[in-house]
N, CA, C and O of each residue as an XYZ file, in Angstrom:
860
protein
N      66.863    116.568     89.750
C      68.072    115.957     89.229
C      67.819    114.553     88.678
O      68.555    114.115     87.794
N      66.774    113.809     89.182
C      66.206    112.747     88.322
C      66.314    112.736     87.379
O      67.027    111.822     86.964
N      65.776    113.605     86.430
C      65.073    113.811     85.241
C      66.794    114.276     84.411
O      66.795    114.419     83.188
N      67.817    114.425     85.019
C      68.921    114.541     84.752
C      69.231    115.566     83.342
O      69.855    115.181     82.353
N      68.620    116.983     83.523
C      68.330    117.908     82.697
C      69.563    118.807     81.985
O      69.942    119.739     82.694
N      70.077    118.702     81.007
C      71.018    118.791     80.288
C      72.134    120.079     80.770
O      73.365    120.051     80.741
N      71.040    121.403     81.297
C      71.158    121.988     81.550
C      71.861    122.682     83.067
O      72.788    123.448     83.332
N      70.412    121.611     84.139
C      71.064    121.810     85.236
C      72.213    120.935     85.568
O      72.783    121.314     86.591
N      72.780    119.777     84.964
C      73.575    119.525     85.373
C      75.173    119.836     84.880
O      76.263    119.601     85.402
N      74.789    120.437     83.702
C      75.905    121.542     83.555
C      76.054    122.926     84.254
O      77.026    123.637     84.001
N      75.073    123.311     85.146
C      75.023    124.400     85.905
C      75.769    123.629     87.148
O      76.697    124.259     87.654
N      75.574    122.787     87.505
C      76.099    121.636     88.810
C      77.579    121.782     88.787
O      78.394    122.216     89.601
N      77.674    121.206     87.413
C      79.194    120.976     87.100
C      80.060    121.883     86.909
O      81.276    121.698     86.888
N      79.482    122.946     86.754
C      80.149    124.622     86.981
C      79.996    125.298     87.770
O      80.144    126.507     87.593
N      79.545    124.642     89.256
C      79.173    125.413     90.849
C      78.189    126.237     90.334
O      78.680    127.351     90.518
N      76.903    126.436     89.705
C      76.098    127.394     89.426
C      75.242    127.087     89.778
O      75.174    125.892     90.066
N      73.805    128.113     90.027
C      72.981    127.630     90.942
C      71.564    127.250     89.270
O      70.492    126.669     89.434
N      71.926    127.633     88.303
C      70.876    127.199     87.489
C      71.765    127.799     86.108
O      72.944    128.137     86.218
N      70.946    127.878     84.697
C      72.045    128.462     83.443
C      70.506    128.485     82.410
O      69.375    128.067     82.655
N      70.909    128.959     81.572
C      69.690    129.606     80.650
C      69.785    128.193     79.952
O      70.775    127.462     79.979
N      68.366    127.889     79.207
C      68.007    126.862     78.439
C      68.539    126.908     77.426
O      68.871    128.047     77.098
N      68.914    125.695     76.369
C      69.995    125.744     75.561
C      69.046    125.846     73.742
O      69.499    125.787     72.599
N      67.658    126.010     74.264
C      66.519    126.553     73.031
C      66.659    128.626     72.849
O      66.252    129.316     71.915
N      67.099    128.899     73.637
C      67.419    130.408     73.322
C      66.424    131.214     73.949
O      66.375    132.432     73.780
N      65.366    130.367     74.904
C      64.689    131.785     75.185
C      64.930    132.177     76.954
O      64.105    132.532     77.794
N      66.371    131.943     77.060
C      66.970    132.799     78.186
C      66.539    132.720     79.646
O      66.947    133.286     80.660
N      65.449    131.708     79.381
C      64.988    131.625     81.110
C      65.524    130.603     81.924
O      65.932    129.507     81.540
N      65.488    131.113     83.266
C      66.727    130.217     83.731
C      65.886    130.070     85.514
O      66.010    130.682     86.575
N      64.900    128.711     84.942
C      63.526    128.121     85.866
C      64.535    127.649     86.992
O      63.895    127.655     88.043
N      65.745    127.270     87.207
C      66.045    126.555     88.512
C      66.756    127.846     89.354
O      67.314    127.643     90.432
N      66.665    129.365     88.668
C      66.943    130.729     89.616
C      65.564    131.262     89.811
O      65.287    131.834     90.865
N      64.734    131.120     88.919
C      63.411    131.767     89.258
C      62.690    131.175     90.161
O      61.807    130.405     89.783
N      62.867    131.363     91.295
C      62.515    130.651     92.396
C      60.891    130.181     92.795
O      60.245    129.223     93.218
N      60.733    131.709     92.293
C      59.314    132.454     92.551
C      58.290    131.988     91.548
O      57.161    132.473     91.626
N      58.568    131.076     90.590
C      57.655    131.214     89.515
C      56.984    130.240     89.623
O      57.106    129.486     88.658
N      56.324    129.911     90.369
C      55.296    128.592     91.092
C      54.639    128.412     89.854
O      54.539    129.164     88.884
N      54.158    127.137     90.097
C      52.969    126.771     89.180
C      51.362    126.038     89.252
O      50.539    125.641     88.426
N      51.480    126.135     91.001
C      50.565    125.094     91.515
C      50.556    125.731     92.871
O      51.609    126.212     93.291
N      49.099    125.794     93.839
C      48.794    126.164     95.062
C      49.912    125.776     95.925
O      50.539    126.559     96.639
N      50.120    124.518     95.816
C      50.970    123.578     96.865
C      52.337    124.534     96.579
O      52.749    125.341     97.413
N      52.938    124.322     95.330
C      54.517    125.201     95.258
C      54.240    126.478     96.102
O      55.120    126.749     96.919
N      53.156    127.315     96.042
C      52.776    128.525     96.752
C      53.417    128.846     98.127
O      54.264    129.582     98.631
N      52.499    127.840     98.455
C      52.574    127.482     99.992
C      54.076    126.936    100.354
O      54.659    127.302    101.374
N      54.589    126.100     99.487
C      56.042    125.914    100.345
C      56.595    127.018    100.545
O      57.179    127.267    101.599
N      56.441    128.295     99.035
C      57.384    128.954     98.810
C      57.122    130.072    100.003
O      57.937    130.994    100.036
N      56.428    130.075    100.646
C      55.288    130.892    102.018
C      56.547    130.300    103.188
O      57.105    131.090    103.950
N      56.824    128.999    103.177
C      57.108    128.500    103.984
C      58.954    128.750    104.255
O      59.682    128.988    105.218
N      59.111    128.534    102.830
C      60.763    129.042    102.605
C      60.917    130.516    102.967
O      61.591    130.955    103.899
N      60.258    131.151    102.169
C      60.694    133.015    102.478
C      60.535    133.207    104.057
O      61.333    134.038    104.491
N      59.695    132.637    105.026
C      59.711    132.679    106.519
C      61.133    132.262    106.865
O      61.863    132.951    107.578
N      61.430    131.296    106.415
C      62.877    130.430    106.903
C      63.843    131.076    106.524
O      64.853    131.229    107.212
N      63.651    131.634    105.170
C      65.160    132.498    104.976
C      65.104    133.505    105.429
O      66.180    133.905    105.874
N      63.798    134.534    105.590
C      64.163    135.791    106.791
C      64.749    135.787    108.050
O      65.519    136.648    108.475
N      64.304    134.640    108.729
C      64.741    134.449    109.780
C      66.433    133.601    109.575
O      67.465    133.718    110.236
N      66.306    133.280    109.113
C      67.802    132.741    108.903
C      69.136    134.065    108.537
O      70.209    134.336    109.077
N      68.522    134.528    107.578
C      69.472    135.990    107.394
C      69.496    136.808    109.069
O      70.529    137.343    109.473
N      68.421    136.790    109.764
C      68.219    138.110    110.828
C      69.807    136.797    111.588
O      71.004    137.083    111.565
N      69.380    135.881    111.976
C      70.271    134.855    112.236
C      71.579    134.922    112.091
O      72.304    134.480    112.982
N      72.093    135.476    110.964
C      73.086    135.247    110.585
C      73.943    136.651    110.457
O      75.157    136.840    110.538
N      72.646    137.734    110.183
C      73.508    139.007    110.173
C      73.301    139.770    111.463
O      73.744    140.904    111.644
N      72.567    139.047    112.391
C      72.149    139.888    113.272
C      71.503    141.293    113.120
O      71.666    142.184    113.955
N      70.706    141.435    111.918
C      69.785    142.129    111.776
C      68.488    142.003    110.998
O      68.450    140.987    110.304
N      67.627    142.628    110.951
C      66.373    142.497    110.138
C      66.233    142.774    108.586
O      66.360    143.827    107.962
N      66.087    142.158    108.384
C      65.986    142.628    106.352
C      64.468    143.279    105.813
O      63.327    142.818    105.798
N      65.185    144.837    105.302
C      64.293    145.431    105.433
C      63.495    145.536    103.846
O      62.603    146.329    103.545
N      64.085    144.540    103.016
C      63.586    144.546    101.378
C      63.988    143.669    100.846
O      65.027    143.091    101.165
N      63.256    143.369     99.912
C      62.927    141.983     99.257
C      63.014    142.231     97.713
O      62.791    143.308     97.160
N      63.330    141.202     97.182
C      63.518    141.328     95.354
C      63.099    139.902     95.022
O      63.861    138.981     95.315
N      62.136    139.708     94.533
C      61.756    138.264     93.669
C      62.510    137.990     92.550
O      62.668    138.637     91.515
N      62.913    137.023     92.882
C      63.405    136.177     91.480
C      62.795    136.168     90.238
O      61.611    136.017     89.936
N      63.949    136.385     89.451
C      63.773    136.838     88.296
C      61.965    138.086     87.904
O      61.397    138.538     86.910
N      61.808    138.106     89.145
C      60.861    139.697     89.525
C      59.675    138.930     89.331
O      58.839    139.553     88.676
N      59.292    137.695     89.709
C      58.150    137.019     89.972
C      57.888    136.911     91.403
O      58.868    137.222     92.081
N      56.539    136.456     92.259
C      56.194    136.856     93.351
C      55.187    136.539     93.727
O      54.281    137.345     93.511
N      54.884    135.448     94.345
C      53.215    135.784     94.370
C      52.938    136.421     95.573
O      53.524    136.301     96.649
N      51.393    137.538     95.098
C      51.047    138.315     96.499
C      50.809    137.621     98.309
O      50.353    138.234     99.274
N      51.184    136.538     98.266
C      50.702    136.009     99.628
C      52.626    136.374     99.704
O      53.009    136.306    100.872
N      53.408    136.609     99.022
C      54.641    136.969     99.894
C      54.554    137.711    100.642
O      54.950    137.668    101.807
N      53.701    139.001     99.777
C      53.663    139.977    100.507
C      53.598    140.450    102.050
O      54.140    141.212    102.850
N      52.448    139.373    101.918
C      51.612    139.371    103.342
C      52.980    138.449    104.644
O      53.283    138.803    105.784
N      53.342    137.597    104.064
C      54.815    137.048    104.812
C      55.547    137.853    105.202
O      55.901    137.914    106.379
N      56.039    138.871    104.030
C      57.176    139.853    104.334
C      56.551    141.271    105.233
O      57.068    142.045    106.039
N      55.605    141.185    104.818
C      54.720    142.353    106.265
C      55.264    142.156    107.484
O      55.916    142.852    108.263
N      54.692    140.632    107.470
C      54.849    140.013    109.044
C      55.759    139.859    109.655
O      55.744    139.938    110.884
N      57.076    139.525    108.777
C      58.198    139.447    109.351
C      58.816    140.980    109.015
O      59.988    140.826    108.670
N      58.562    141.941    109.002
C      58.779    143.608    109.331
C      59.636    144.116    107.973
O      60.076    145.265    107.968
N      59.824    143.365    107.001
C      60.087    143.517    105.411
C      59.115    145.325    104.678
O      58.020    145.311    104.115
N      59.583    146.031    104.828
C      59.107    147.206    104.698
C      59.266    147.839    102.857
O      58.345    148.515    102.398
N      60.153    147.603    102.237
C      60.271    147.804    100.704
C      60.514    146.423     99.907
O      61.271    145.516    100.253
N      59.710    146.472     98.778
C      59.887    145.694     97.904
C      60.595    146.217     96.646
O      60.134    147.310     96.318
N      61.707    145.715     95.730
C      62.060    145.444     94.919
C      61.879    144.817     93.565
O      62.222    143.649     93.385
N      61.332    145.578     92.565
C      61.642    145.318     91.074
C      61.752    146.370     90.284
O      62.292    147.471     90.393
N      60.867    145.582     89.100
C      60.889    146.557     87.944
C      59.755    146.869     87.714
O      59.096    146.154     88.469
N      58.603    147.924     86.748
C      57.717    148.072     86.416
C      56.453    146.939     86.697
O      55.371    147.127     87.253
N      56.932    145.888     86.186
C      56.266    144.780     85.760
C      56.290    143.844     86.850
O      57.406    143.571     87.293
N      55.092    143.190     87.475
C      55.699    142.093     88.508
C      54.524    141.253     88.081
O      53.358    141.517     87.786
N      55.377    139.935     88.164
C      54.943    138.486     87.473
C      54.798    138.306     88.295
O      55.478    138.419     89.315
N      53.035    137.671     87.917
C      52.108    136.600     88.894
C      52.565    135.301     88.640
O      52.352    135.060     87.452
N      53.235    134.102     89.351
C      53.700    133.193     89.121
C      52.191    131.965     88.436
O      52.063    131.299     87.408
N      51.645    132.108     89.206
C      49.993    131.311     88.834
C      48.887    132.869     89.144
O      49.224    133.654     90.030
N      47.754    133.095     88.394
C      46.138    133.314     88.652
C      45.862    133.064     89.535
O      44.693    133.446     89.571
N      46.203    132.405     90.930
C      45.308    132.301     91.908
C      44.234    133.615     92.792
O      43.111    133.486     93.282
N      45.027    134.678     92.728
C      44.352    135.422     93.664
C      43.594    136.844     92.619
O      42.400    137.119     92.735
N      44.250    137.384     91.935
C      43.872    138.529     91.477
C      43.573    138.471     89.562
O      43.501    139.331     88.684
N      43.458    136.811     89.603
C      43.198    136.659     88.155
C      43.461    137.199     86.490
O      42.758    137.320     85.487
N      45.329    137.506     86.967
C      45.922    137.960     86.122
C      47.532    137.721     86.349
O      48.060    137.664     87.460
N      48.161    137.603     85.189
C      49.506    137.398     85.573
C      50.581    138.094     85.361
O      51.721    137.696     85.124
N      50.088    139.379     85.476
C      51.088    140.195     85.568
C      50.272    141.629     86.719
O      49.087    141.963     86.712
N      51.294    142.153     87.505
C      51.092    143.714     87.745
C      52.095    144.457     87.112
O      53.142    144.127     86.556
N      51.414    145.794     87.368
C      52.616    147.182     86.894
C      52.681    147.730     88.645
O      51.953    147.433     89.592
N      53.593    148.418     88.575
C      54.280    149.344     90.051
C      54.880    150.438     89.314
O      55.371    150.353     88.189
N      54.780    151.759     90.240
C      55.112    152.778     90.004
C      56.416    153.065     91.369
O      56.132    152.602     92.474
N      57.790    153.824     91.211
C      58.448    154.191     92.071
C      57.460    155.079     93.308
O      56.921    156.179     93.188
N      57.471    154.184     94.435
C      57.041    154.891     95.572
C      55.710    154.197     95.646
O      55.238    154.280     96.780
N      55.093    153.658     94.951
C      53.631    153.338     95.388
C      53.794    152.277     96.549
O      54.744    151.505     96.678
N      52.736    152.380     97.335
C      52.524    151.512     98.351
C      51.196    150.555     97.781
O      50.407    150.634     96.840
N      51.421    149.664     98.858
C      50.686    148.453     99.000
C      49.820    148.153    100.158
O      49.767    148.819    101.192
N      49.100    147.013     99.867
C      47.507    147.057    101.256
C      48.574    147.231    102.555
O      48.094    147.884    103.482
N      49.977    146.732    102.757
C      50.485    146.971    103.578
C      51.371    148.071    104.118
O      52.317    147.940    104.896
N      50.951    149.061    103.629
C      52.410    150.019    103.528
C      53.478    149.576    102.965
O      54.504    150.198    103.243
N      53.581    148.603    102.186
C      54.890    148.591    101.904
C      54.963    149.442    100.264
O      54.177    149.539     99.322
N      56.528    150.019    100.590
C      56.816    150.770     99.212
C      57.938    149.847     98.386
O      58.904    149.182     98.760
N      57.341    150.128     97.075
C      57.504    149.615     95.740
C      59.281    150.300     95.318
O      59.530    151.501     95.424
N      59.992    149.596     95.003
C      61.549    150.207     94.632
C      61.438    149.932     93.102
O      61.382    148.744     92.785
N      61.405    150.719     92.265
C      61.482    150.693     91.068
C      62.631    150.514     90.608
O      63.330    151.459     90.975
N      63.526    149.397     89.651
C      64.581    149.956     89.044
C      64.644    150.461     87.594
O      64.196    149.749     86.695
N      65.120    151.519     87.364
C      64.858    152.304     86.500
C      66.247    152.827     85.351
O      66.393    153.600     84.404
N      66.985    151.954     86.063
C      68.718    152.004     85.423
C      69.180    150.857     85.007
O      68.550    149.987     85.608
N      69.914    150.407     84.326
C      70.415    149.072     84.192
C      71.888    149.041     83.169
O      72.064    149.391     82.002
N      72.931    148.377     84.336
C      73.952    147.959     84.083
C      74.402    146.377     84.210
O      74.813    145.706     85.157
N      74.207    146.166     83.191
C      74.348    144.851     83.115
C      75.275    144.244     81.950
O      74.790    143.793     80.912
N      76.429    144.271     82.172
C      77.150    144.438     80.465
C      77.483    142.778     80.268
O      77.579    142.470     79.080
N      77.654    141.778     81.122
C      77.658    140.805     81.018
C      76.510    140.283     79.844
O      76.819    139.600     78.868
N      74.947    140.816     80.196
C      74.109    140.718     79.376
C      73.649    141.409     78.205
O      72.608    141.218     77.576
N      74.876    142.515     77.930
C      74.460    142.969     77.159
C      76.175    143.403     76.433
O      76.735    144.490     76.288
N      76.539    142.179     76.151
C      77.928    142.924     75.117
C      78.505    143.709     74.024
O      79.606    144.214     73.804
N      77.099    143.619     73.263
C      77.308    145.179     72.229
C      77.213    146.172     72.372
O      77.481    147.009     71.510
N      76.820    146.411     73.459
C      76.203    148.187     73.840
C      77.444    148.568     74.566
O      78.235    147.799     75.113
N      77.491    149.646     74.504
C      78.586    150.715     75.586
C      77.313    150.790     76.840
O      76.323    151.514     76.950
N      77.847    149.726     77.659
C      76.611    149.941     78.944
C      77.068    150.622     79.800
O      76.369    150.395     80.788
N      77.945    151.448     80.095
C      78.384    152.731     80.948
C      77.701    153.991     80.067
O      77.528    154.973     80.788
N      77.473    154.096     79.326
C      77.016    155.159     78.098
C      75.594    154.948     78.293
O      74.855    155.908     78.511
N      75.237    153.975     78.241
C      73.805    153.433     78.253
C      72.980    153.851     79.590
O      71.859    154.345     79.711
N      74.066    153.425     80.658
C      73.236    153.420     82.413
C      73.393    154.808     82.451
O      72.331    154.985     83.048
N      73.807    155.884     82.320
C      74.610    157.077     82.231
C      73.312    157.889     82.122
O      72.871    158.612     83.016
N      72.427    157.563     80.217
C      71.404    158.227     80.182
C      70.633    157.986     80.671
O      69.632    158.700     80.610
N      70.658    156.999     81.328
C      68.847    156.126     82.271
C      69.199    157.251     83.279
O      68.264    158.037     83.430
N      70.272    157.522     83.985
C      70.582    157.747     85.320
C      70.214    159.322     84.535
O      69.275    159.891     85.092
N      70.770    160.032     83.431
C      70.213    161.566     83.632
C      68.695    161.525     83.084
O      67.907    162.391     83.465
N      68.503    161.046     82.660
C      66.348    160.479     82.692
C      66.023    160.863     84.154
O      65.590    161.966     84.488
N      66.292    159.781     85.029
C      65.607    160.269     86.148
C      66.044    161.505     86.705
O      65.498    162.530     87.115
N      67.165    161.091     86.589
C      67.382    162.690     87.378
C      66.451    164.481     86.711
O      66.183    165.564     87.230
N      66.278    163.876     85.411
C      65.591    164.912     84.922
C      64.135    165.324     85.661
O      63.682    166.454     85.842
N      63.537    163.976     86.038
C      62.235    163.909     86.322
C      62.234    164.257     88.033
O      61.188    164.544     88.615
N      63.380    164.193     88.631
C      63.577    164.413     90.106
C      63.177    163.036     90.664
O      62.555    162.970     91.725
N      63.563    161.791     89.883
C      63.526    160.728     91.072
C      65.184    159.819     90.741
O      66.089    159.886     89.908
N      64.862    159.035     91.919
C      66.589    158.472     92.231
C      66.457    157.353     91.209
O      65.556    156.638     90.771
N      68.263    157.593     90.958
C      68.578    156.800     90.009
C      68.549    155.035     90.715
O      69.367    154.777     91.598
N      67.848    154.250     90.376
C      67.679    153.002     90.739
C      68.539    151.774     89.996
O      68.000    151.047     89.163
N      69.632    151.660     90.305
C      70.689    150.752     89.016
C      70.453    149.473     89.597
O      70.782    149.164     90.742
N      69.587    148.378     88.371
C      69.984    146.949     88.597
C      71.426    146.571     87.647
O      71.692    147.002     86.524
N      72.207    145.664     88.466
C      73.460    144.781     88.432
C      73.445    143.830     88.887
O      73.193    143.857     90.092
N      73.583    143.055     88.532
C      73.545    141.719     89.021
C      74.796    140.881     89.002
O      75.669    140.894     88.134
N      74.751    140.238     89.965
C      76.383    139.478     90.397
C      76.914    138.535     88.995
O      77.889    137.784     89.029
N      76.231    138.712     88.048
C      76.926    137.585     86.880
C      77.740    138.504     86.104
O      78.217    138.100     85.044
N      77.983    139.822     86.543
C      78.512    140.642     85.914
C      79.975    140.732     86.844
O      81.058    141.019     86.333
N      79.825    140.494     87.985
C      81.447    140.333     88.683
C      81.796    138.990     88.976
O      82.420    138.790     90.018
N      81.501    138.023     88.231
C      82.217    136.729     87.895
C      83.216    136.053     87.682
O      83.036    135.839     86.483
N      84.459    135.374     88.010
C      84.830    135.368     86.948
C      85.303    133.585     87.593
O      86.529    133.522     87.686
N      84.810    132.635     87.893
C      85.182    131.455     88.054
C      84.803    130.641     87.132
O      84.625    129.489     87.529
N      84.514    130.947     85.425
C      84.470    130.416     84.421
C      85.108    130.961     83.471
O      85.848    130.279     82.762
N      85.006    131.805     83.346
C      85.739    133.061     82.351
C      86.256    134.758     83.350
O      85.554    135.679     83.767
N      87.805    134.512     83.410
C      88.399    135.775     84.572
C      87.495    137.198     83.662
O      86.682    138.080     83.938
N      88.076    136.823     82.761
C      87.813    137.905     81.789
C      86.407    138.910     81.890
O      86.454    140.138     81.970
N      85.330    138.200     81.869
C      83.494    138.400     82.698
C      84.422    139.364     83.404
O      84.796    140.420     82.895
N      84.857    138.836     84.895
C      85.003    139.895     85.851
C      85.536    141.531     85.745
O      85.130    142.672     85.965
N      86.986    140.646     85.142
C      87.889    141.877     85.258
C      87.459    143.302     84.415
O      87.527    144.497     84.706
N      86.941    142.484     83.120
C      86.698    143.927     82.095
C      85.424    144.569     82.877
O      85.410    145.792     83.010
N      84.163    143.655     83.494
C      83.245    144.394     83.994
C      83.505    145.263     85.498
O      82.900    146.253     85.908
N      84.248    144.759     85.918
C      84.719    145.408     87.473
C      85.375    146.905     86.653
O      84.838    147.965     86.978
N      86.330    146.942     85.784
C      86.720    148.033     84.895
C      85.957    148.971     84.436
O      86.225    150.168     84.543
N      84.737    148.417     83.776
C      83.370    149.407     83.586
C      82.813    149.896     85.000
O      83.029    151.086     85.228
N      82.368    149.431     85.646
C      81.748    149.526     87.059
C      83.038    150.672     87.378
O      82.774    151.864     87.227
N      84.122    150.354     87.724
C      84.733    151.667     88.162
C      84.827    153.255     87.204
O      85.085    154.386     87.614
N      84.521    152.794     85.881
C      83.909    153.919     84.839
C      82.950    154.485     85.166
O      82.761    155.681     85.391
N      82.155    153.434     85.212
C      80.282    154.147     85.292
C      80.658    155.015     86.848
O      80.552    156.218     86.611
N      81.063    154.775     88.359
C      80.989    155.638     88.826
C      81.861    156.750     88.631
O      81.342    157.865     88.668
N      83.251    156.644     88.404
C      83.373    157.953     88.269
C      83.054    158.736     87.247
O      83.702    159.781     87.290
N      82.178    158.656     86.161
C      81.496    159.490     85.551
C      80.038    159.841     86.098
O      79.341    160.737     85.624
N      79.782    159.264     86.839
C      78.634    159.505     87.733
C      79.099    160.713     88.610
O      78.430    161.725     88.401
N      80.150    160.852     89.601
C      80.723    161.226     90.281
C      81.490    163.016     89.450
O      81.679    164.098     90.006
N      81.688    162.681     88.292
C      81.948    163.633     87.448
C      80.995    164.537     87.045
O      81.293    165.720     87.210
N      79.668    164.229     86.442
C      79.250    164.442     86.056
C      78.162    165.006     87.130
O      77.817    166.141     86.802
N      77.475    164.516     88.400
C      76.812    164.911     89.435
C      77.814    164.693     90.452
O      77.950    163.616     91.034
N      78.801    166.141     90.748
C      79.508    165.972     91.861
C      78.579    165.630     93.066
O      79.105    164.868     93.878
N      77.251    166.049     93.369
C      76.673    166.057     94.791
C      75.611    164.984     94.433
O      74.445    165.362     94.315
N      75.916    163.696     94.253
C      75.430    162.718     94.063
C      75.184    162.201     95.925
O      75.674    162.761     96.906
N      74.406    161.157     95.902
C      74.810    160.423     96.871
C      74.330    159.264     96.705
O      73.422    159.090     95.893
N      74.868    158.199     97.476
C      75.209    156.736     96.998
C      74.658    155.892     98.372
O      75.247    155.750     99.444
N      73.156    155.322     97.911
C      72.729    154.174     99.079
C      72.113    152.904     98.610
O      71.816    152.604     97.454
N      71.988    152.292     99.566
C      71.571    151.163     99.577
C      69.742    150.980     99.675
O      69.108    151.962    100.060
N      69.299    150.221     99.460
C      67.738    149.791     99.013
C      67.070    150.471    100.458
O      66.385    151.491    100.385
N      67.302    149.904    101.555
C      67.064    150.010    102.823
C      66.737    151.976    103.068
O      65.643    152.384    103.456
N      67.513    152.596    102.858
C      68.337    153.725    102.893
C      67.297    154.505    101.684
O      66.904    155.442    102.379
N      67.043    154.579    101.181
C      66.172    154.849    100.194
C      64.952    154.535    100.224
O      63.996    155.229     99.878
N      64.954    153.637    100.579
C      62.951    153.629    100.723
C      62.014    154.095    102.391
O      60.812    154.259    102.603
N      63.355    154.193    103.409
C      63.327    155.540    104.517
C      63.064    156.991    103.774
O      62.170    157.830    103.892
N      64.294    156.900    102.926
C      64.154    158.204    102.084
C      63.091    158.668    101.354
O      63.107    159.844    100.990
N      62.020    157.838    101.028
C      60.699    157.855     99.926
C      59.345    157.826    101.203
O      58.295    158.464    101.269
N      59.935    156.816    102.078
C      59.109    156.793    103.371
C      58.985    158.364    104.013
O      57.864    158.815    104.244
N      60.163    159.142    104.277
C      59.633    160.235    104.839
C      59.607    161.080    104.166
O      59.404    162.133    104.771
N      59.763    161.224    102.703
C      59.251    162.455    101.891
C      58.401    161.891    100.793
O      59.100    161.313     99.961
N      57.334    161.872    100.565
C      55.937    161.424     99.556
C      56.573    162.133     98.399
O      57.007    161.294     97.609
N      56.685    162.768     98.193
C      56.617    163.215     96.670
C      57.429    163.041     95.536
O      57.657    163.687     94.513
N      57.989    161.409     96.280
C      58.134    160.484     94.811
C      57.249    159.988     94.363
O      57.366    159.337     93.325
């Protein structure tokens, strides 16, 4: 906040926790938590993900059994954190950003739905995406609809990222209401369309991949 950045302090001034750069290329460094740039950031960020696991078990009185990196960056020593503290599925997309080269001398991986890791842990692919906030020209109920009969074609679960900027509305009501409106579309055409659907949570699903391999 020193540096008194044009940006974050219009994110401040609108209760937000960060806002995309006002050059257009959409990244939004004070949510990407994960995107270290230096050994030392590493290590705090080692130090934070311990504190917030335990703070959630704290608070919900239970264990958190999956993890999602910001903006889907990560570096692999999380991994080894979230082992330890009994973190059993990880969360993204195809692609997972190496925040720095330090360990495996590249800055990016790929993940496949279901693959595991040196730790057992399994990989949550998302493979759907409803996001109409970010995407206002498209019919994104039409859009998540065919992702969702894609997989289903291939026999794996439909994986929908959404993200909370899509049920918003303490800047603009409007964000919320029309997207809460879609969201009740997209399922009941889900629901229409695959009456014997069923509907879980991250946790709940990667049990589900855990005791049958042949995702």
């Amino acid at each position: 906040m020193k540096e008194r950045k044009e940006e974050a302090l219009w994110a401040l001034e609108n209760k937000m926790g960060g806002s995309i750069t006002k050059n257009g290329d959409y990244k939004n460094y004070y949510v990407a938590a994960s995107a270290f740039k230096t050994i030392k950031e590493v290590e705090l960020g080692v130090d934070n993900i311990k504190e917030g696991i335990r703070l959630f078990k704290s608070i919900h009185n239970k264990e958190s059994k999956s993890y999602i990196g910001t903006n889907y960056y990560w570096p692999l020593e999380f991994e080894d954190v979230l082992h330890a503290e009994g973190v059993k599925y990880i969360q993204g997309i195809t692609t997972h950003k190496l925040p720095i080269q330090n360990i495996s001398n590249r800055n990016k991986l790929f993940h496949y739905l279901g693959e595991v890791n040196r730790h057992n842990q399994i990989y949550l692919i998302r493979n759907c995406f409803f996001e109409p906030t970010c995407t206002p020209n498209i019919d994104s109920v039409s859009n998540c609809l065919k992702q969702i009969e894609t997989a289903f074609k291939l026999s794996k679960p439909a994986i929908i990222s959404s993200h909370r900027c899509n049920y918003i509305g303490n800047i603009f009501e409007d964000n919320r209401d029309k997207n809460l409106i879609q969201l009740s579309r997209l399922i009941t055409e889900i629901q229409k369309k695959w009456p014997e659907v069923e509907f879980m949570n991250s946790e709940q699903l990667g049990t589900l991949i855990e005791n049958d391999r042949s995702f």
